[in-house]
C-alpha positions in Angstrom: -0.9 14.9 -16.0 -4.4 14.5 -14.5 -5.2 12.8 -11.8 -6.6 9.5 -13.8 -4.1 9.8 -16.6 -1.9 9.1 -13.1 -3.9 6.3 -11.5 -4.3 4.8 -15.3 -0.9 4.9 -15.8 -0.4 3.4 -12.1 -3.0 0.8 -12.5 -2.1 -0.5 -16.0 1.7 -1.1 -14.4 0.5 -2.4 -11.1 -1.3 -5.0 -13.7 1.9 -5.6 -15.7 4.1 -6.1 -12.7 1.6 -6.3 -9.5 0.5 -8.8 -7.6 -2.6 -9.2 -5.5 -2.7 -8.5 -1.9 -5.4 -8.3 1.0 -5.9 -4.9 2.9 -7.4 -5.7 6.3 -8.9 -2.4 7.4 -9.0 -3.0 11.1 -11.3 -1.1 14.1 -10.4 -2.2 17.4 -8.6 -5.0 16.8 -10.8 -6.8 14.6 -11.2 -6.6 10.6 -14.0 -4.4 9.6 -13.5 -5.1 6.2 -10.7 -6.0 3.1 -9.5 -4.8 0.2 -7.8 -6.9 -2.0 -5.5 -4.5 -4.8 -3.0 -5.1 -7.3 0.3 -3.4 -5.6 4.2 -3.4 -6.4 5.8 -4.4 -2.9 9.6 -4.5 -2.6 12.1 -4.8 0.3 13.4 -1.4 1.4 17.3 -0.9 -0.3 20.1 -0.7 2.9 21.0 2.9 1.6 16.8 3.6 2.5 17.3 2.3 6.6 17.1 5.3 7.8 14.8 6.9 10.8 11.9 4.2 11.9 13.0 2.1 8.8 13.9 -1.6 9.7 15.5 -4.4 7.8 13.2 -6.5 6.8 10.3 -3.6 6.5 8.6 -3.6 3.0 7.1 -1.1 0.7 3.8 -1.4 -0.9 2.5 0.7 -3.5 -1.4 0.7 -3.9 -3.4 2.7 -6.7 -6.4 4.3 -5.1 -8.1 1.9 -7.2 -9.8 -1.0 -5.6 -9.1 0.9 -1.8 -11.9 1.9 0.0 -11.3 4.7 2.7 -7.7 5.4 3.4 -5.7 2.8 4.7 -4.1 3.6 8.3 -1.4 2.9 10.6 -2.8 -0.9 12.2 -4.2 -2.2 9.3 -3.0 -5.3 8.0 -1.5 -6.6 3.8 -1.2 -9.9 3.7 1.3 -11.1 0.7 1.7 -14.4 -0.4 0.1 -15.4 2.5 2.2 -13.7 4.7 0.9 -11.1 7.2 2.5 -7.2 7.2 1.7 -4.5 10.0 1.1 -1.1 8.2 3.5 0.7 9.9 3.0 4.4 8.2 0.8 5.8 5.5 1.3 8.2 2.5 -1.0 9.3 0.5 -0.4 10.9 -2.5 -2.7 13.4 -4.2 -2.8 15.0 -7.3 -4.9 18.2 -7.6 -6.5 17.2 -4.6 -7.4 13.5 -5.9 -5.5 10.4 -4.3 -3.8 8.5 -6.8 -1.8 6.0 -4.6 -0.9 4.7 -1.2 2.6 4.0 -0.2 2.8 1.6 2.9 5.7 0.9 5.2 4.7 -2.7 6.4 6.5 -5.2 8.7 6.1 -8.8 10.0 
């Protein structure tokens, strides 16, 4: 698979089964701009509480599509109108080309 046969794939399901959230990339406590991606975004499972993973954390999956820059530890996703701290990043790649973002978020 190539990295846009991934992010196709990603994006065509975030579309089936997404919703639209709001990145807030924030510099020094303020917004310096927002993002607003289709993402999947799902409570963490008991059996996946491990480490710095609280009940009540969330995971968000974001295509690299519709992100600009990386998102970071501090930034905001607001859901349904409901405001999430980015707690940690990962960024996956694919022959050196970020498909997707997976957030750990609380609030």
């Amino acid at each position: 698979m190539t990295p846009a046969q991934a992010i196709t794939s990603l994006d065509s399901q975030l579309a089936a089964h997404g919703e639209t959230v709001s990145l807030q990339h924030m510099t020094a406590g303020a917004v310096a701009s927002t993002d607003t991606p289709r993402a999947f975004v799902r409570d963490y499972r008991s059996d996946e509480l491990v480490g710095a993973i609280q009940q009540g954390d969330r995971k968000v999956i974001l295509s690299a599509t519709g992100v600009t820059g990386l998102p970071k530890a501090n930034d905001r996703v607001v859901v349904a109108g409901r405001t999430f701290n980015v707690q940690a990043v990962e960024t996956v790649r694919l022959a050196g080309t970020v498909v997707r973002h997976n957030l750990r978020v609380r609030g």
